[in-house]
N, C-alpha and C positions, 0 to 999 in steps of 0.2 A: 547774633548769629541768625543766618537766614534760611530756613529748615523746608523742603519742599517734599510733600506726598501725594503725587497721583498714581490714583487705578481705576482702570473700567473693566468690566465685563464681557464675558460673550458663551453665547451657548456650543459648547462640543458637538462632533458629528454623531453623537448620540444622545443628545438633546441633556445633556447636563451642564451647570453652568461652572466657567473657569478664567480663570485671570485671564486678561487681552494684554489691554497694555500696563505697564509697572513700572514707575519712576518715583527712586526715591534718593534725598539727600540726611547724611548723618543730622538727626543719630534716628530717623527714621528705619524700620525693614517690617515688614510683612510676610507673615507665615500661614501656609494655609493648613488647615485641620482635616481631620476625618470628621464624618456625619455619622455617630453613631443611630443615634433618631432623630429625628428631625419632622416637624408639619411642613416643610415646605421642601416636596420631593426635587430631588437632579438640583436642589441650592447647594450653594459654597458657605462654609463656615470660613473664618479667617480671623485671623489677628494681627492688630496692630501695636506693634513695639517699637520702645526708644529706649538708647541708652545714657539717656542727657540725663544729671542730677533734676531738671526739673527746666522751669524757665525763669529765665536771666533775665536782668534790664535790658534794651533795644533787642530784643528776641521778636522774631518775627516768624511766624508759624502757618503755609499755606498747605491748606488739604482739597483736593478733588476726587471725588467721586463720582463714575458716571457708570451706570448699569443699563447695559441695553439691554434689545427689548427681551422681554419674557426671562429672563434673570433673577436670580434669586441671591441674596448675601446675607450672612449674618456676621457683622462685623463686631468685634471688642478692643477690648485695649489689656495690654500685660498687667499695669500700673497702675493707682494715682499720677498726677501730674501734680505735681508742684510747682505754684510761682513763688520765686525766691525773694526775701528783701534786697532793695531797692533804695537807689537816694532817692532826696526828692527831684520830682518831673520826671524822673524816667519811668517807663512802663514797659511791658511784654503785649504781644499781640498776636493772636490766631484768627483766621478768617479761614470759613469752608464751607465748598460748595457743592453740593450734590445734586446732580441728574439724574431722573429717572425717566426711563421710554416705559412705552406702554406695557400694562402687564409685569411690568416690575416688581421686584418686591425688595425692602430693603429694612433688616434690625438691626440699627446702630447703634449700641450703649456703650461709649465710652467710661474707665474707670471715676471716681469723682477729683475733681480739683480741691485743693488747697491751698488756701490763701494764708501764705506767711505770712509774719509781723513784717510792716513795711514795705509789702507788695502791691503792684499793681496789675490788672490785666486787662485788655479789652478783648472782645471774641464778639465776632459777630459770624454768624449759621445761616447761608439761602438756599432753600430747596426747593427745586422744580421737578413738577410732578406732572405727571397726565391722567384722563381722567379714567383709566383702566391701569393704575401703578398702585401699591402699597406702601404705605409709611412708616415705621414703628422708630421712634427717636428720643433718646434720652439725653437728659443733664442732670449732673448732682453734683452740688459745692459744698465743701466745708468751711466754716468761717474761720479756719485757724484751726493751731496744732493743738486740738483740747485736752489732751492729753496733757500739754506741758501747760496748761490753764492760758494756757492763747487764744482769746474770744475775739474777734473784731478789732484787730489791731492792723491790718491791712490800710491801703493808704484806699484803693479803691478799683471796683470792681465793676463793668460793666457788661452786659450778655445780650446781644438782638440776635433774635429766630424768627426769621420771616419764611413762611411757604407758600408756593403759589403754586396755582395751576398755569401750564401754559397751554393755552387752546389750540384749537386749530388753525385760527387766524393768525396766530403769532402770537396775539394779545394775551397779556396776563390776567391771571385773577388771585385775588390775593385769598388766602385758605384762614391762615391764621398769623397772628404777629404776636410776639412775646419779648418783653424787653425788662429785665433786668437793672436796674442802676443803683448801685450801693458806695456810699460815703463815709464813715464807721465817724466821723470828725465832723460829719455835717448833718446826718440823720440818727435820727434815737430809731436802732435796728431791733432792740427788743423792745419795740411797743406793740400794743395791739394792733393785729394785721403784719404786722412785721413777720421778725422771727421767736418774739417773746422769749418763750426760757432756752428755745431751739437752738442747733447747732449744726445741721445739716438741711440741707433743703434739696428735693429733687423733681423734675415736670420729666414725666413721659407723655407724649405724642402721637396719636395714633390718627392716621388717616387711608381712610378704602372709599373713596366716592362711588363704588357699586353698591356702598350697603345703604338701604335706607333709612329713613330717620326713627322707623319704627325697631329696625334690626341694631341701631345703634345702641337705642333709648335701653333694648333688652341686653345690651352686652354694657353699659354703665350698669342697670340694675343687679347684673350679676357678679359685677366687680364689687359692687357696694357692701352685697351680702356676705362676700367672702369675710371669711374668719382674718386676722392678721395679727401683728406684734404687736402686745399692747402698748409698748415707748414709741409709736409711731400715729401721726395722726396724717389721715390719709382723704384726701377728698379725690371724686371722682365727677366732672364735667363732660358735657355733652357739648361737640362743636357746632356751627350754624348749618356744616353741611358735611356730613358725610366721616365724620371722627369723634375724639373724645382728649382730652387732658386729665393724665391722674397727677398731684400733687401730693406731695408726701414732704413732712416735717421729721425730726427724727434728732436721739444725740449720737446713732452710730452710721458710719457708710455703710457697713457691707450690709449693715439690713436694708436698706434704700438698694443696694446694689441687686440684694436676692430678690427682695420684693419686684425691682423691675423686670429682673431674667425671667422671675418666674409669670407676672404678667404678660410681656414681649410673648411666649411659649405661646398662651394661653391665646392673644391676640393674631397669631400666626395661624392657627386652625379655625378660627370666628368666622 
């Protein structure tokens, strides 16, 4: 099945931001929210819903995103998503792409994935940004249903996130690249540096090229400090320019899941 979700932005005649355009195919829909509170005043909350069991073999999954300028979203998801088993060589595949104009602002924490026994998926993430737009972007996978003792029984699993800037010239510049590639049959995934005894894994992504690298360095150190869940091991990165990667180990999602809402919040008023 060949599943397609695009929406962009745009600011209302009283400067609050609201769906423009909307197109979506089953088992896609998109719902928008109230802002009770919110750091980022006249933003859109929203959510993104399916009502697919999960994803199939030759599943094909296209998402855009494009928030123009001076916009605000906070997007999520209902769900987990689920990739299902799978014979061999067949796979599932999502690719998505996000715009941002200038002044943008965009927190996207999709729910985390699940890799059933005998699944495969590939996903690959490009974001283009400017250099007055904000970032805040989440991933988190589970290696299997661990609950029913499903560790790493997926056939395999690949993930590229590439972000750039695009300048004024046209020309890009690349922000940051993060790639993923997991083999459960071909790599020892609990070795050291892996996932060891872990069972969830999740990278938020934070980019503001206004802030500089001193203003970065003091919002790493004060992620650092925070208090957290002690089943979770959490590291916190400083980018080359202008952001930060938190990485987080864990054996449950929603703590991965709270830990980044609550983060993203915190990231949104920095």
């Amino acid at each position: 099945m060949n599943s397609t979700l695009k929406l962009s932005t745009k600011l209302s005649s009283n400067g609050k931001t609201q769906l423009d355009e909307y197109f979506a195919t089953p088992p896609f829909k998109v719902m928008t929210l109230s802002a009770y509170s919110d750091s980022w005043e006249n933003g859109l909350n929203a959510m993104q819903m399916s009502s697919s069991p999960g994803l199939l073999a030759g599943d094909r999954v296209d998402i855009q995103i494009t928030l123009e300028q001076s916009t605000a979203l906070s997007l999520n998801t209902q769900a987990f998503t689920r990739v299902q088993a799978m014979n061999e060589g067949n796979f599932a595949e999502q690719n998505t792409l996000i715009q941002l104009a200038e002044k943008s602002r965009l927190f996207y924490l999709p729910h985390p994935l699940v890799l059933h026994k005998n699944s495969a998926l590939k996903q690959k993430t490009l974001i283009n940004m400017q250099s007055e737009s904000t970032l805040i972007y989440g991933e988190i996978v589970a290696i299997g249903r661990v609950a029913n003792d499903e560790r790493f029984e997926f056939r395999q699993f690949s993930s590229h996130l590439k972000v750039q800037l695009v300048q004024e010239n046209g020309k890009v510049k690349p922000l940051m690249l993060d790639c993923i590639q997991w083999s459960p049959s071909k790599m020892n995934l609990t070795a050291l540096s892996q996932m060891e005894g872990f069972s969830h894994q999740g990278s938020l992504v934070y980019l503001n090229l206004q802030k500089t690298t001193t203003e970065v360095k003091q919002i790493v150190q004060t992620l650092q400090q925070q208090e957290s869940e002690k089943s979770l091991l959490i590291g916190v990165s400083q980018l080359n320019k202008g952001g930060l990667i938190v990485r987080v180990l864990g054996h449950r999602a929603e703590l991965i899941q709270k830990l980044f809402e609550k983060i993203g919040e915190q990231l949104k008023s920095a």
